[in-house]
LOTI-6918 format. One line per 4 residues: number of its first residue (from 1); their letters; for each residue x, y, z of C-alpha. Coordinates in steps of 0.05 Angstrom, whole numbers, always signed. Layout:
<nodes>
NUM = a = X Y Z ~ ...
</nodes>
This chain:
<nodes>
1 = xxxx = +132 +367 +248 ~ +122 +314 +306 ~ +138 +244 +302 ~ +103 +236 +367
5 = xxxx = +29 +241 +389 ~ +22 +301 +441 ~ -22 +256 +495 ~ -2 +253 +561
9 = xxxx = +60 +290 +595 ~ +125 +254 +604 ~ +179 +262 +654 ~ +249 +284 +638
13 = xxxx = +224 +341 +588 ~ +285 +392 +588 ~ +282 +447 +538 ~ +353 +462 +574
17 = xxxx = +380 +399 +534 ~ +381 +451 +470 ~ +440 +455 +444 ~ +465 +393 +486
21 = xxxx = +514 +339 +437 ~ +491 +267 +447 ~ +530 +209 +429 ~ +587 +257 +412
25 = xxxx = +562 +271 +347 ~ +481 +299 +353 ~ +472 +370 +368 ~ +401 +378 +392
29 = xxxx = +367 +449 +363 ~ +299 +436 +372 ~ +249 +397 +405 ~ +189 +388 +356
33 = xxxx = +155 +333 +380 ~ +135 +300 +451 ~ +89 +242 +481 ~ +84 +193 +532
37 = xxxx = +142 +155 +501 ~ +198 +200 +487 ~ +210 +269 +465 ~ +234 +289 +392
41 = xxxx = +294 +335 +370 ~ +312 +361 +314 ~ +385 +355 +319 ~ +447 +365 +266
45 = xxxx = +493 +301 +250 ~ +552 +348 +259 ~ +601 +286 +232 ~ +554 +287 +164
49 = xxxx = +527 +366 +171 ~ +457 +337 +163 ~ +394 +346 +193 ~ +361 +289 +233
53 = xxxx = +313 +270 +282 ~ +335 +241 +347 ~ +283 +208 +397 ~ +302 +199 +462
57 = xxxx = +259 +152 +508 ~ +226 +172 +569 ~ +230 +122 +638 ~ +164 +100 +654
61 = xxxx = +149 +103 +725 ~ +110 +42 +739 ~ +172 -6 +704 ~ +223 -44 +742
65 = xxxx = +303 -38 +737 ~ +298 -111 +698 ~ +236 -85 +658 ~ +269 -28 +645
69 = xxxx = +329 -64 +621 ~ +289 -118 +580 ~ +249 -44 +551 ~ +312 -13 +527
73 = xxxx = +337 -73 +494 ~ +277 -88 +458 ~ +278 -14 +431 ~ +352 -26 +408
77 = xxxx = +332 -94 +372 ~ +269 -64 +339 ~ +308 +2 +322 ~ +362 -36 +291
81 = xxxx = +302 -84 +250 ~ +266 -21 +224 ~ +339 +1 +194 ~ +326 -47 +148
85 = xxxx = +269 -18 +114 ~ +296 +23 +54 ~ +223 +55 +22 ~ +204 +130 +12
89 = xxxx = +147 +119 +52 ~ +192 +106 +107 ~ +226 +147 +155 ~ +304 +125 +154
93 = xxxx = +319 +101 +222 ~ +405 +122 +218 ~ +432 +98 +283 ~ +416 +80 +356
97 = xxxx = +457 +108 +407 ~ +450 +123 +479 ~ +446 +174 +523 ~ +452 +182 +599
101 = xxxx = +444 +108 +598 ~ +380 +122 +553 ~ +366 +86 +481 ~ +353 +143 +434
105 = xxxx = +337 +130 +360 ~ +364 +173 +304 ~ +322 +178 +238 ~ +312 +214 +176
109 = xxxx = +284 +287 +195 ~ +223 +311 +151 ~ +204 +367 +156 ~ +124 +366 +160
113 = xxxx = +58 +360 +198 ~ +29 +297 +214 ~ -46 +264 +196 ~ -68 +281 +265
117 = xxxx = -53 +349 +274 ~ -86 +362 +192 ~ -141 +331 +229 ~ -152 +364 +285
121 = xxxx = -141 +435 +240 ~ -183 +421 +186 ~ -234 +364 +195 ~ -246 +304 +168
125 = xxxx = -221 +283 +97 ~ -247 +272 +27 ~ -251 +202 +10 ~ -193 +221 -51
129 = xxxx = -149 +254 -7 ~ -163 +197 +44 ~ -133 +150 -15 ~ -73 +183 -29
133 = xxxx = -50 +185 +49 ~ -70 +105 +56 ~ -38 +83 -12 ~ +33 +117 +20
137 = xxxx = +11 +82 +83 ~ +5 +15 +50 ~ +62 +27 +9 ~ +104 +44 +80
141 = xxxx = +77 -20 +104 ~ +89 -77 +42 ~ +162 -55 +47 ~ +163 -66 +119
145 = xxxx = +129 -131 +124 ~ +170 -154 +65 ~ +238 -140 +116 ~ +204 -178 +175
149 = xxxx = +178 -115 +215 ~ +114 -102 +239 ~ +91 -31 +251 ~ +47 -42 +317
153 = xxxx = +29 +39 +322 ~ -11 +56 +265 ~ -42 +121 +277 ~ -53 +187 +253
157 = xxxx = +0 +211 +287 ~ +44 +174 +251 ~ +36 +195 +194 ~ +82 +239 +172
161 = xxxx = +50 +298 +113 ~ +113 +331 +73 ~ +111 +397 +45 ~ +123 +365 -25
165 = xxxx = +60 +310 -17 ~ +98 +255 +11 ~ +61 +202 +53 ~ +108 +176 +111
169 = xxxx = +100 +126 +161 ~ +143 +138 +216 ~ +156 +95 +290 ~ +162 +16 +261
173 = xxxx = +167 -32 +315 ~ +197 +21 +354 ~ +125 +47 +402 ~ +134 +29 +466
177 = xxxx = +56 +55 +501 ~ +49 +87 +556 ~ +5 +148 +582 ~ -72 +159 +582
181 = xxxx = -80 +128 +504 ~ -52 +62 +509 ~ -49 -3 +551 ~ +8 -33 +581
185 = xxxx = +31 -87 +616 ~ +103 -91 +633 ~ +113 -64 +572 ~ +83 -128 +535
189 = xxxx = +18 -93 +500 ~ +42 -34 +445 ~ +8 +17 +409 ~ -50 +62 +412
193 = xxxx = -116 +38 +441 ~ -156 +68 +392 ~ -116 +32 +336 ~ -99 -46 +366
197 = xxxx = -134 -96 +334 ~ -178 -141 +365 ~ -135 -197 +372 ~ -81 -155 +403
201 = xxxx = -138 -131 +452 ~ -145 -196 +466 ~ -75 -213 +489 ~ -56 -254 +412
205 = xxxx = +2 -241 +379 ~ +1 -180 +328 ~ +14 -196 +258 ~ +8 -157 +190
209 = xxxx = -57 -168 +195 ~ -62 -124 +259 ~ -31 -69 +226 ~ -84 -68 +168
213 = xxxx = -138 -60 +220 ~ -95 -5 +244 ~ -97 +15 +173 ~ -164 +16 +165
217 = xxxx = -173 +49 +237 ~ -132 +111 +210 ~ -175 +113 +144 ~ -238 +115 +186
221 = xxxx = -218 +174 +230 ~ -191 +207 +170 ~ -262 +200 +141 ~ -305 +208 +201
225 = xxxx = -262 +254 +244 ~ -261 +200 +302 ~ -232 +139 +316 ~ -285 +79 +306
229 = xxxx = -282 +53 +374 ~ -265 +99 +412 ~ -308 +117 +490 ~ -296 +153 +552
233 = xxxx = -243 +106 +584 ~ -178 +59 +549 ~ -217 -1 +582 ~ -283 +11 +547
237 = xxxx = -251 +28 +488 ~ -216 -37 +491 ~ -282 -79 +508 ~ -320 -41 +445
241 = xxxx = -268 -60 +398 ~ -260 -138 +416 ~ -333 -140 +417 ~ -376 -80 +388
245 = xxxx = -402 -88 +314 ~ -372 -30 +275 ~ -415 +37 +263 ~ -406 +39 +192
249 = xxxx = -370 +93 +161 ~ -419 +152 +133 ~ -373 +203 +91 ~ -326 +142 +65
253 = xxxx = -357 +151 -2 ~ -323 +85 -49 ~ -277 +72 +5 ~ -323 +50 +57
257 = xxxx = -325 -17 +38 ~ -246 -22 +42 ~ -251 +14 +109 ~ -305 -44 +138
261 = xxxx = -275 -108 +108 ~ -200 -72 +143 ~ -230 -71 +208 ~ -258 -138 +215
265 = xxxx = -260 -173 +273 ~ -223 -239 +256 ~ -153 -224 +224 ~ -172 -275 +163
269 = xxxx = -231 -228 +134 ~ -190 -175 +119 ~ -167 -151 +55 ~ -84 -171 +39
273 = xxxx = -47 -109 +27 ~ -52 -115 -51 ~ -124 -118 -50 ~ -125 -62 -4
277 = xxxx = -80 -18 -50 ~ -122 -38 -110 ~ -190 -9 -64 ~ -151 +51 -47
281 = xxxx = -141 +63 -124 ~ -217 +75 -138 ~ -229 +137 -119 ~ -180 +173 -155
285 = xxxx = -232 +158 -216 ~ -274 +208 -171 ~ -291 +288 -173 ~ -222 +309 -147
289 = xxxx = -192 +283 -212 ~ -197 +287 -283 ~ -209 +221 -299 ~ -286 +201 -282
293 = xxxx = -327 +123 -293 ~ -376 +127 -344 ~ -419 +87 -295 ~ -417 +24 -270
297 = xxxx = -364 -41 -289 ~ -399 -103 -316 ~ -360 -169 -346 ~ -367 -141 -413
301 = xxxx = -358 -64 -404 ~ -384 -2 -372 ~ -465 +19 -378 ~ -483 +91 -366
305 = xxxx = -450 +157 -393 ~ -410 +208 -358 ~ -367 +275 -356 ~ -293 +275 -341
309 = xxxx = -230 +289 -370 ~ -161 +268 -376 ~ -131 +196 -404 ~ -95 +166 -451
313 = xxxx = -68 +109 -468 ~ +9 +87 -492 ~ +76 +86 -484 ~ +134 +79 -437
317 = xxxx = +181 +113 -401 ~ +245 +78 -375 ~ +241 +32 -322 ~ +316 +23 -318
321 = xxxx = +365 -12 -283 ~ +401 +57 -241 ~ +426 +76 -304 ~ +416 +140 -329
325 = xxxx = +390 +131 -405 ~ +333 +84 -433 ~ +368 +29 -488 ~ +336 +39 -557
329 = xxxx = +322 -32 -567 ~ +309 -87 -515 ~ +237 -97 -529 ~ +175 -141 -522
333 = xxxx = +138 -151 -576 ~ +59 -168 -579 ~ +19 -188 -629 ~ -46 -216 -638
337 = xxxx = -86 -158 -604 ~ -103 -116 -675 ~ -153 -61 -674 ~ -176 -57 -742
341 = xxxx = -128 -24 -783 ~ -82 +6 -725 ~ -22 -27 -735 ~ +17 +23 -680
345 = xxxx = +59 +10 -629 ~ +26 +5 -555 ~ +80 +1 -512 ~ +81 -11 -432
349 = xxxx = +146 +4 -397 ~ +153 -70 -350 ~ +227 -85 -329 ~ +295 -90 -342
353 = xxxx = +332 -134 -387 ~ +370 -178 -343 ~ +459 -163 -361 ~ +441 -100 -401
357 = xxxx = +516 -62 -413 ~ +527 +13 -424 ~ +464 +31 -404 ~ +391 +24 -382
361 = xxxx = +346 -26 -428 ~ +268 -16 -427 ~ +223 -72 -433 ~ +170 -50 -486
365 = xxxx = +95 -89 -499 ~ +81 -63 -568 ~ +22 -91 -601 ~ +7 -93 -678
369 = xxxx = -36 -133 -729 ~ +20 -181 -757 ~ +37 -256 -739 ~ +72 -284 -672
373 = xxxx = +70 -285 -602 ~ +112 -249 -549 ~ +190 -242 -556 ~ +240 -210 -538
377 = xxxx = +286 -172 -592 ~ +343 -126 -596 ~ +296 -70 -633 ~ +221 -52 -638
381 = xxxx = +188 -107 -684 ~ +120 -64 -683 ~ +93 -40 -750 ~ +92 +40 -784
385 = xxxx = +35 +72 -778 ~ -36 +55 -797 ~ -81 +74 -861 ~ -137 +119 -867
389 = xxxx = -173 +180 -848 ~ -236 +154 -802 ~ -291 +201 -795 ~ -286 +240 -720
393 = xxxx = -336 +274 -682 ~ -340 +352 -688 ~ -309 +378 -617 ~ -272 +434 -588
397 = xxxx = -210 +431 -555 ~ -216 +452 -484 ~ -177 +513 -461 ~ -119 +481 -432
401 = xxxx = -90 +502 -364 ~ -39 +544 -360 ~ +41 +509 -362 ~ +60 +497 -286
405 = xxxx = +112 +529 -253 ~ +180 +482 -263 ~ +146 +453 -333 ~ +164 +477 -397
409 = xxxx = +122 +471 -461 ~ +135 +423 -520 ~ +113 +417 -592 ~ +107 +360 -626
413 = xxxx = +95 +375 -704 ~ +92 +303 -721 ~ +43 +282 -666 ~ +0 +348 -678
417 = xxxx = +1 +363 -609 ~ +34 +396 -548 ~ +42 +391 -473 ~ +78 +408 -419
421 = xxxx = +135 +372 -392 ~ +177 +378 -327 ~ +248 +420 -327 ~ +307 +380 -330
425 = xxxx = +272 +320 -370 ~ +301 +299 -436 ~ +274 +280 -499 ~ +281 +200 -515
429 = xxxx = +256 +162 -573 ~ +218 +201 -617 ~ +171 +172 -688 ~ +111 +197 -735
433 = xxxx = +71 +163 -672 ~ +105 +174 -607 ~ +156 +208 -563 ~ +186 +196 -504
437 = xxxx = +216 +238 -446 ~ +251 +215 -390 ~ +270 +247 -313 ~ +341 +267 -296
441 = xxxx = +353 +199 -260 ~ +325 +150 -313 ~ +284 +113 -270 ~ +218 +151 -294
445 = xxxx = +192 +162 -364 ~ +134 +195 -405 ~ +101 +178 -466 ~ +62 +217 -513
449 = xxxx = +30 +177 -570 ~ -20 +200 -627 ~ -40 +142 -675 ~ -89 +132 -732
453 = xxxx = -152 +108 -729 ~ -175 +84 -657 ~ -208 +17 -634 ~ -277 +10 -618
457 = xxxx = -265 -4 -536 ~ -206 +23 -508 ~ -214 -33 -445 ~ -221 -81 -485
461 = xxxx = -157 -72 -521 ~ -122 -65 -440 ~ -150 -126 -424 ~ -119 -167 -493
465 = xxxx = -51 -134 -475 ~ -61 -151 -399 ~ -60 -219 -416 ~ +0 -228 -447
469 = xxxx = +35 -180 -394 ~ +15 -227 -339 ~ +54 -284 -366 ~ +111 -248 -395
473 = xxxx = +129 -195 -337 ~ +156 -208 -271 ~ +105 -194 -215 ~ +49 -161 -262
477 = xxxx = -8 -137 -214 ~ -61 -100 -241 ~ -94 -42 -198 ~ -150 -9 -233
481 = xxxx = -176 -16 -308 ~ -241 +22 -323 ~ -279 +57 -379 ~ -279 +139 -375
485 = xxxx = -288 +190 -423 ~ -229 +259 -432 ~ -261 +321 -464 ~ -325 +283 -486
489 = xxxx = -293 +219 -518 ~ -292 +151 -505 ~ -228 +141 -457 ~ -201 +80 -410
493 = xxxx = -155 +79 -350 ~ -111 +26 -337 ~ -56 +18 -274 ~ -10 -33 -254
497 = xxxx = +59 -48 -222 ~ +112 -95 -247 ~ +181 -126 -213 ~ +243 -93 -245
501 = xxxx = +312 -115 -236 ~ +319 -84 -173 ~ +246 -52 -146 ~ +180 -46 -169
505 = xxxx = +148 +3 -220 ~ +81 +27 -227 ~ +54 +55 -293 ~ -12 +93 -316
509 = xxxx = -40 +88 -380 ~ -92 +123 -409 ~ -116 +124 -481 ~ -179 +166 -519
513 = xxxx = -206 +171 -583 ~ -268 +156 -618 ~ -272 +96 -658 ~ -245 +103 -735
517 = xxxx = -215 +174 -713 ~ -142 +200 -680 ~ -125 +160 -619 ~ -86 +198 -568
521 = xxxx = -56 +159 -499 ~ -5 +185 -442 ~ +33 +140 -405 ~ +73 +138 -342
525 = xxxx = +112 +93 -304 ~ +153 +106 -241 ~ +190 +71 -183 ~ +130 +41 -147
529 = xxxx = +162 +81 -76 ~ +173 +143 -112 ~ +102 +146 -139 ~ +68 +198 -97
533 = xxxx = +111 +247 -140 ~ +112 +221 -202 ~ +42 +222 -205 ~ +29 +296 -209
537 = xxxx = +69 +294 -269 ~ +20 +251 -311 ~ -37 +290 -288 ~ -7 +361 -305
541 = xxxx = +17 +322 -371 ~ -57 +293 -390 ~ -94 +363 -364 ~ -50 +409 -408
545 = xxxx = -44 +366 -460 ~ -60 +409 -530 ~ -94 +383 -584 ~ -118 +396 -652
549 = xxxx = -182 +424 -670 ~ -229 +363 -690 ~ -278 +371 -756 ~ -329 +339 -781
</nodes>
């Protein structure tokens, strides 16, 4: 792990201070990171018997006793802002103490690699795996911007990699440049060269927009292998990014337009963090996952055919409230979006009812074929299940992957089908049409649904439920909705996060079936922070997911 970037050598590097208690509490065990700015312990809170990290700053030579002073104090201030930000894509900054008259900042430890040194071993990135590293990024960054702190050193290296897939941004507001890859004056000018926008290059005042060019600076070398400005010297470097038109981004696949419009020259062309998140959703549609386009979007559908697996569409899990089981009733009820004879619930997890007692109440969208609008009830108003045995298309099941390690397998009798769900999760609602299963804390919550005879466009039906959701849940914002196809049938995608009581959720949904046949859908929703590992659970859900043989 390093929480610093390994340019330049700094003075007051003591591998003697192992083993060395600072603030009276800190014992330093190892150093695992080092830079210009500071050098990085791994130390143990002996008053909590915890790991942590503990940076202590290095004095730059060329500084002042007052610019020293004003330096320190800044790095207290900033430290003690960036406490504030409470996100999983965050690294916890715990205290700020000092140390031979030296601030150093204490922080979560995690134990990983960062973005740079992946680079540097392996090479430049897919466009997928590009995504999932900037939507943790962005994540890291909403939640920061939304306390009042500005990053200012975007950069590969730091970004923190976990051994478990986490994305973490590490170093807000707390970079103070110096060495042979950044700029400074009196301290004034912070960050990376390669990564400050043009503005700041300029001498302007960074802003959130500066850290989405920084963003989109980190996506590029992540894609590329270089940085997109960068030449022999800081000063040219400088000049090319105020000035130089960007080379545009060859091996950025759907992502490069996201890339270009994030590094912009003016601060007002580029993309706002939800539009960015939405971009950096796209390519998970691609190769690397099971879920593929059919081809190309238009206003009334998709055109073109295509191979993929994996989606589904349907029901919820429990977005609750911190409590630890999902309420039976507490639902929203839809109507007006009726598929033919389907008269099934569709439900989509979307908050919390507000003075729920004894428990955790799940908002549910279910949509059926009777009369009324949206409302809220104490118990499902959705009808039983539908009428009629369609005709389906003759297919084979595909050979399902083996259960994961830490899943066990289920069998629904009712549903006709079976899949693998995680250890620890326990069984929620169950009917003829769905059931539910929910994670050890509550907060996150499958769906498995298998309902009679399925619609004739699967968007379609997203987009008639979409509308009521953005006028009936708090802070609805869609991310992706496309047509696909899983094992060789008409499919559709659909993502989108939603305000609960207390934090956002994100959900996938993701529904198959051809028209007057079964119609299968898995659903997913999640704390929007804890995402990055919820995620692999609908995936491994949808991919092992066992159906019945179809027939003629």
């Amino acid at each position: 792990m390093a929480l610093l970037d390994q340019s330049g050598e700094a003075e007051g590097l003591d591998v003697s201070d192992e083993g060395r208690l600072v603030a009276g509490r800190y014992r330093l065990i190892e150093r695992i990171g080092r830079g210009g700015m500071g050098t990085v312990w791994r130390a143990e809170d002996e008053l909590l018997g915890r790991d942590v990290a503990v940076k202590k700053l290095h004095t730059p030579r060329h500084l002042g006793e007052d610019e020293l002073a004003t330096l320190y104090e800044r790095t207290r201030r900033e430290a003690r802002s960036a406490a504030r930000i409470t996100h999983a894509n965050v690294v916890v900054v715990h205290d700020v103490v000092e140390d031979s008259g030296l601030p150093c900042v204490v922080m979560e430890y995690v134990p990983s690699s960062t973005l740079g040194e992946l680079l540097e071993r392996k090479g430049p990135l897919s466009p997928a795996e590009a995504a999932r590293i900037g939507r943790g990024m962005v994540a890291a960054l909403r939640a920061a911007h939304a306390a009042g702190v500005l990053h200012r050193d975007v950069k590969p290296g730091n970004v923190l990699l976990g051994a478990d897939g986490r994305v973490v941004l590490t170093d807000f507001g707390i970079a103070i440049a110096s060495g042979t890859s950044t700029l400074t004056r009196t301290g004034e000018l912070i960050g990376s060269i390669d990564y400050l926008a043009p503005e700041r290059v300029r001498g302007g005042k960074p802003g959130p927009a500066s850290d989405l060019w920084a963003l989109g600076a980190t996506l590029y070398q992540a894609l590329e292998g270089r940085p997109p400005f960068r030449k022999d010297t800081a000063i040219e470097t400088a000049y090319s990014i105020a000035t130089d038109p960007l080379d545009p981004p060859r091996s950025a696949g759907s992502l490069a337009p996201l890339v270009t419009a994030l590094l912009a020259k003016d601060p007002a062309a580029r993309p706002s963090m939800a539009e960015a998140e939405r971009a950096l959703c796209a390519p998970e549609a691609e190769a690397e996952t099971a879920v593929q386009p059919v081809g190309p979007m238009t206003k009334t559908g998709t055109t073109g055919t295509g191979t993929g697996a994996g989606t589904a569409r349907a029901a919820p899990a429990a977005a609750t409230r911190d409590a630890r089981t999902p309420h039976p009733g507490a639902t929203v009820s839809a109507s007006g979006a009726g598929r033919g004879r389907r008269t099934a619930l569709w439900a989509v997890t979307a908050a919390v009812v507000a003075g729920c007692v004894g428990g955790a109440a799940v908002l549910l969208l279910n949509a059926d074929d009777g009369g009324g609008g949206l409302k809220v009830s104490g118990s499902s108003t959705g009808g039983g299940s539908g009428s009629g045995d369609g005709p389906a298309k003759p297919s084979r099941p595909a050979e399902p992957p083996p259960v994961p390690e830490g899943y066990h397998l289920v069998r629904e009798k009712r549903l006709g089908v079976s899949f693998a769900v995680p250890d620890g999760w326990r069984l929620g609602k169950r009917t003829a049409e769905q059931v539910d299963y929910v994670d050890p804390t509550g907060m996150a919550g499958l769906r498995i649904n298998a309902l009679d005879l399925a619609g004739p466009d699967h968007v379609q039906h997203f987009k008639d439920v979409e509308e009521q959701l953005r006028t009936k849940v708090d802070g609805y914002e869609q991310l992706r909705m496309q047509s696909t196809t899983f094992r060789s049938e008409p499919a559709a995608i659909w993502e989108f996060t939603f305000q609960g009581r207390q934090r956002q959720f994100r959900a996938a949904d993701l529904g198959f079936g051809h028209e007057g046949g079964r119609e299968y859908a898995v659903y997913l929703s999640a704390p929007s922070a804890d995402w990055d590992r919820y995620k692999p659970v609908f995936d491994r859900v949808k991919d092992g997911l066992r159906l019945p043989a179809r027939v003629p």
